[in-house]
C-alpha positions as CSV (number, residue, x, y, z in Angstrom):
1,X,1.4,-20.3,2.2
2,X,2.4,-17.0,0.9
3,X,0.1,-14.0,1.3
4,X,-0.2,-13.2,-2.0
5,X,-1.0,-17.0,-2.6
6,X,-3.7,-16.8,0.5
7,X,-5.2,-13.6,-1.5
8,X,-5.4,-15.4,-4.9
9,X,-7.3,-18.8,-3.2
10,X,-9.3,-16.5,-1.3
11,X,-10.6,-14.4,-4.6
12,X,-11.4,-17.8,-6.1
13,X,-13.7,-18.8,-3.4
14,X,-11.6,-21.5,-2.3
15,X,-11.2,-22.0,1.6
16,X,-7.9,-20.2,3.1
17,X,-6.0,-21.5,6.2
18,X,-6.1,-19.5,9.0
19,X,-3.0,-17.4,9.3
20,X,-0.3,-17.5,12.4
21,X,-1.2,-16.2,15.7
22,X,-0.6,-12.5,16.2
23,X,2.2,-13.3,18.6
24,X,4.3,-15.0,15.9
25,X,6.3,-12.0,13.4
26,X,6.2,-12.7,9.8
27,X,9.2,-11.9,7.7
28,X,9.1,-8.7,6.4
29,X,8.4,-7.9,2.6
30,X,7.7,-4.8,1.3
31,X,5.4,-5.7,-1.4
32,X,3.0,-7.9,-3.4
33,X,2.8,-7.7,-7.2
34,X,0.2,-9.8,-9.5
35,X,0.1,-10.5,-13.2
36,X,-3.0,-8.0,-14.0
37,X,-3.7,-4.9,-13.0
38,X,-5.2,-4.5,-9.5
39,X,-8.6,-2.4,-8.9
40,X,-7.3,-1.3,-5.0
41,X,-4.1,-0.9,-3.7
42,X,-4.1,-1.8,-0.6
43,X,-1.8,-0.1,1.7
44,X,-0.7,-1.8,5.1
45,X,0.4,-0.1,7.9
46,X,1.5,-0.2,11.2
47,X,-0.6,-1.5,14.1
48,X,-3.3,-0.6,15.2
49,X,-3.7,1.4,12.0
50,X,-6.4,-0.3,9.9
51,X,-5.3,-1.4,6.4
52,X,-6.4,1.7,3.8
53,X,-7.4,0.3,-0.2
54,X,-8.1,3.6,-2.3
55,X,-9.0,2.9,-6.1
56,X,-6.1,2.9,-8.4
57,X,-8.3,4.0,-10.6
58,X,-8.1,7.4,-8.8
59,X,-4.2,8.0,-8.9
60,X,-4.0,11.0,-10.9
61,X,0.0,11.5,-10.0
62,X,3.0,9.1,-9.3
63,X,6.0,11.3,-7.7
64,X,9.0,9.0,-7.3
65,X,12.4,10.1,-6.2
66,X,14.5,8.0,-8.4
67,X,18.1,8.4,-7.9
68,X,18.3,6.8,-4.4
69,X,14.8,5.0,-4.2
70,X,13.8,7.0,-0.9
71,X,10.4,8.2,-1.6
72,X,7.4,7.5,-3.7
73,X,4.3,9.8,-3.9
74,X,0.6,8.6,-4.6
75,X,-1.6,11.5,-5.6
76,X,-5.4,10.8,-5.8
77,X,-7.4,13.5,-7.3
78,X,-8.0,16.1,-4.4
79,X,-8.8,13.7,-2.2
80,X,-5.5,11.4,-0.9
81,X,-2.5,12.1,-0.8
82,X,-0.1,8.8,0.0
83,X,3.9,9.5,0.9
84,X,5.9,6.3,1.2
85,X,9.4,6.7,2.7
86,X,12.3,4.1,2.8
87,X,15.0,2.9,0.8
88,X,15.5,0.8,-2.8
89,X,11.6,1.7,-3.3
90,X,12.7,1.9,-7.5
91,X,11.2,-1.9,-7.9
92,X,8.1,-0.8,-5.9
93,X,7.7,2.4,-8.3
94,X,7.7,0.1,-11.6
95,X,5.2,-1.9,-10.5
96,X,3.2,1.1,-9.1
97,X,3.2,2.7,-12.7
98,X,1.8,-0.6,-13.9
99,X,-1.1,-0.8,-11.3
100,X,0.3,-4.1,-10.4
101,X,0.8,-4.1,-6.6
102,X,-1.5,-5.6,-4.5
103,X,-0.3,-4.6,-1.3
104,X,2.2,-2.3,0.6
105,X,3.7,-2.8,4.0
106,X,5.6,-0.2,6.0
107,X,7.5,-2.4,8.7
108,X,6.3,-2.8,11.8
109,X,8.9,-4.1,14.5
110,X,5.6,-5.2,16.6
111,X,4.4,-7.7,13.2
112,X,7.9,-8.6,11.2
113,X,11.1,-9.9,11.4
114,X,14.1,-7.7,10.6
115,X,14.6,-7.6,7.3
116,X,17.8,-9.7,5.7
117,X,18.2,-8.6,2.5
118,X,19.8,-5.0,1.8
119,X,19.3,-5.2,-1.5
120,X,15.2,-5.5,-1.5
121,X,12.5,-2.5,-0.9
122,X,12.5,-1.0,2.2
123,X,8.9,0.8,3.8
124,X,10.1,2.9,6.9
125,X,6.4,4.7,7.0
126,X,3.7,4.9,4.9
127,X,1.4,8.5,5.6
128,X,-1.8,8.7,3.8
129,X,-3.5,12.7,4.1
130,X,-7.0,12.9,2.8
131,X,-8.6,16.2,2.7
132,X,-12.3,16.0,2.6
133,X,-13.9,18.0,-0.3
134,X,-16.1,21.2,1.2
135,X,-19.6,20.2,1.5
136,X,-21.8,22.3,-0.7
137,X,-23.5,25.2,1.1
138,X,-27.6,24.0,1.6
139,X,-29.9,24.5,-1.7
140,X,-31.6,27.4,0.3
141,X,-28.4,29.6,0.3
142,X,-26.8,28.8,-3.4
143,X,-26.8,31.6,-5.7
């Protein structure tokens, strides 16, 4: 069962099977996309990184490097800012503009097998910043 199939059951209510062991590597795939827009994005990286799902909602610029597919930019307000780095990342754009993708995976040689197919998206790293906004100063010492 694919993951994105796992994902729809399990949004239904239905019961999902349990997944492989974490000793078995899954083939990697750089992507999910589904037929409506998606609320989260939810972006998976290596482990023991924890899986991060900011709003799409929030995404207030998409920077892509177009030409050669190496880069994509997330921009979330003043709050995020995502960089994803690897290689025919064009098909992952599309779908970004959309708000379509479900997931992101960077590959992790721990997790996947190495990919076979040159011509799909590539996720050498994802990096996710997130800058805290200041804390307002105490009611006492606003002007």
């Amino acid at each position: 069962m694919s993951e994105v199939d796992r994902l729809a059951r399990f949004r239904k209510g239905e019961s999902v099977p349990e997944t492989k062991s974490t000793g078995d590597k899954q083939p990697y795939v750089a992507f999910a996309v589904g037929k409506e827009p998606q609320r989260y994005l939810e972006l998976r990286l290596k482990y023991p990184e924890p899986a991060e799902c900011p709003l799409n909602a929030m995404i207030t610029l998409l920077r892509v490097e177009w030409r050669f597919g190496l880069a994509i930019t997330l921009i979330y307000g003043n709050t995020m800012v995502v960089t994803i780095k690897g290689k025919k990342l064009q098909p992952i754009a599309e779908a970004l503009k959309e708000g379509k993708v479900i997931w992101l995976a960077e590959f992790d040689t721990e997790s996947h097998t190495p990919a076979t197919n040159d011509d799909a998206p590539f996720i050498k790293s994802i990096e996710v910043l997130t800058e805290r906004p200041e804390a307002p100063p105490p009611i006492n010492q606003r002007h």
